[in-house]
N, C-alpha and C positions, 0 to 999 in steps of 0.2 A: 697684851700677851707676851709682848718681848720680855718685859719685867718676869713676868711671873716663871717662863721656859730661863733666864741667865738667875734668875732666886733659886728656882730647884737645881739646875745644874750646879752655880756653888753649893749644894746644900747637898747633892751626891758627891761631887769633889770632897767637900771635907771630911762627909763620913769614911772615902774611900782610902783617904789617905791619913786620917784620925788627927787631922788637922786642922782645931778649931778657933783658931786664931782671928779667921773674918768672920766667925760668925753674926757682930753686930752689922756687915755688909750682909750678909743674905737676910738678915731677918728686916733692914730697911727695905730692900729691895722686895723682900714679898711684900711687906704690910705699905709701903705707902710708894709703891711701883706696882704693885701689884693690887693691892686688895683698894687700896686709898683711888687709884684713877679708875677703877670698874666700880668703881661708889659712885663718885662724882659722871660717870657716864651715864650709868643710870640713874642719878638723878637728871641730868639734862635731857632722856630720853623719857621721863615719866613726867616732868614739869616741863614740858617746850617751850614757854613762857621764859622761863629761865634764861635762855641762850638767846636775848635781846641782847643788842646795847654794848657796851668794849669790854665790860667787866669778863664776859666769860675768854675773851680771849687773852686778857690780862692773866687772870686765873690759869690758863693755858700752858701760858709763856713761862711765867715764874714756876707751877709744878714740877712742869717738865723739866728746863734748863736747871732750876736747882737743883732738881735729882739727879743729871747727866752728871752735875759736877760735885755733888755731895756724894757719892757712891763712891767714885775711883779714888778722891780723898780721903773720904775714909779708910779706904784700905792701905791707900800709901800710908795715914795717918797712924794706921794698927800695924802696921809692916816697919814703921820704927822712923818715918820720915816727917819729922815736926813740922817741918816748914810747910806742909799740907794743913794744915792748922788755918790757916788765910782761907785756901778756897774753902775749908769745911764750914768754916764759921760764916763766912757769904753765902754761901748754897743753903745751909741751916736755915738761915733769914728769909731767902728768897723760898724755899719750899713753906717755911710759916706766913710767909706775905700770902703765897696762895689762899694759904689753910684763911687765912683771914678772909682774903676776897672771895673765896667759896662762902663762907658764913656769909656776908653780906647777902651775897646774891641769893642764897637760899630763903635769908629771913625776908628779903624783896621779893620773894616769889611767891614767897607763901603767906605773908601774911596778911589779914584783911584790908582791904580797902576803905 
């Protein structure tokens, strides 16, 4: 929920100031802060099976902290500050690491025995 209330808030910000500059930060932050971890929730809440084992907290770890640190880089990044270029491109990775270990754990859960 936090994602989805700091997504729209930038996303009234900018309209109110016609300043669209972050807009690739509000539109990460809704779709894979917002839309992407109420995916992955309710998939762990409709598969319980799912939430064995280290994977989903691996999964956990890496969404989350990439996103903490792929977000504010980016906007340093769009705000003209290169050197945010480093965290962006780790946090990138670590938010795909997830994206990865979520697949795993899905096609482990779901597929036949």
């Amino acid at each position: 929920m936090l994602f989805a209330v700091a997504g729209l808030g930038l996303g009234v910000w900018m309209g109110a100031t016609e300043n669209f500059a972050l807009a690739p930060v509000h539109a990460h932050t809704n779709l894979l802060g917002w839309v992407s971890m109420l995916l992955y929730g309710l998939f762990y809440r409709v598969v319980p099976q799912a939430t064995q084992g280290s994977l989903p907290m691996a999964h956990f770890v890496m969404s989350l902290v990439g996103l903490v640190i792929m977000l504010p880089s980016l906007a340093f990044y769009l705000m003209g500050n290169k050197a945010a270029a480093v965290p962006l491109a780790v946090a990138s990775v670590a938010v795909f690491a997830g994206m990865v270990i979520f697949a795993v754990i899905v096609f482990r859960a779901t597929s036949r025995k």
